[in-house]
Structures are given as C-alpha cells and as structure tokens.
N, C-alpha and C positions, 0 to 999 in steps of 0.2 A: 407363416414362413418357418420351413426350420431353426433350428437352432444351428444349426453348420451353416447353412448358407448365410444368415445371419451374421459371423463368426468372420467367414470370409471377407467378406463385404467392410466390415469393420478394419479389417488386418490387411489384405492384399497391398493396396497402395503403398502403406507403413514398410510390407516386405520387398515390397518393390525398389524401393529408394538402395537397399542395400543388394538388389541383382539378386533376389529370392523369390520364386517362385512357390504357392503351396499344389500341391501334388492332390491329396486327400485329407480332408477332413471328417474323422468319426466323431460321434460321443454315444458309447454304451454302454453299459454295464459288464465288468469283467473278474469274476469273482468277488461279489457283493461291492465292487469298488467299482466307482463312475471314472469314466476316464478317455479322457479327451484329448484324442490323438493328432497331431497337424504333420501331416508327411508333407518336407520340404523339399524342395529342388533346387538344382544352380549348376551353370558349365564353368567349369568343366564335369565338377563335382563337389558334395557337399561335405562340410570337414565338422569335426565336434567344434569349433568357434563360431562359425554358419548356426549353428544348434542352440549355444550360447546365447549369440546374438538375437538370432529372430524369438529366443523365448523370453528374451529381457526386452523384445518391443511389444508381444503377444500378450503378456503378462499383464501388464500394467493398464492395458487397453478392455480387456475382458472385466478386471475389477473393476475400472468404473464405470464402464456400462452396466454393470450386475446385473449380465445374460444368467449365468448359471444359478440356480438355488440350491441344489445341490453341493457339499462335500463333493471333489471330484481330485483327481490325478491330470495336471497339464502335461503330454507325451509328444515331446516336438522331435522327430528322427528326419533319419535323411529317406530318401526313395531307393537309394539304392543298398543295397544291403553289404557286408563285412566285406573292403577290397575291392568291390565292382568298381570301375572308373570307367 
C-alpha cells in the first residue's frame, strides 16, 4: 500500500470530525527535501485556522504511527489557491 493512502486512511475520519475534507495527498522529494503535502478542503472555504487545526490533528497521528523514516516537511494547504472562495 502506498504511503498516502496509508496516511489517509489514518487522518480522514480525525479530519472529518472538524468538516475537513483532504483533497490530495503527495509525498516527494522537493529539492533534496521529502515533503509531504495534505491539500485540504471545506465549504465554504478553507481559512489559515482550518490549516492550523487539521495539522495539529495530522501531526501527532503520523508520529505515532511512525509511517515515515525519512526527515520530511509536513505541508497541509488549502485547495483552493490566494482569494478563490
């Protein structure tokens, strides 16, 4: 199984509780840095607290499972990019 969908599977429900959807999930290498993106979702739209939050429920769920071995970057954005609503 990937490592994302893995990832997912773990988190969904957790983001769920707070009316968050995840959008995509990467994890690649990005100039010599791993880093592991979780594109969020939410209606109406997703705010930097939305971002906040689901990365302090993301967070803490990923370290104990100890999916990653790697050194990596956690990158929790919204889907929709600067001002789209």
């Amino acid at each position: 199984m990937e490592i994302e969908s893995i990832i997912k599977r773990l988190i969904e429900e957790h983001l769920a509780e707070i009316n968050i959807k995840i959008d995509t999930i990467t994890y690649q290498k990005e100039e010599n840095t791993n880093v592991l993106r979780i594109i969020i979702d939410k209606d109406p739209y997703i705010n930097v607290d939305d971002c906040v939050a689901a990365t302090n429920i993301i967070s803490p769920i990923i370290d104990k499972e100890d999916i990653i071995n790697d050194t990596y970057v956690l990158d929790v954005c919204s889907k929709t990019k600067g001002g789209d609503k």
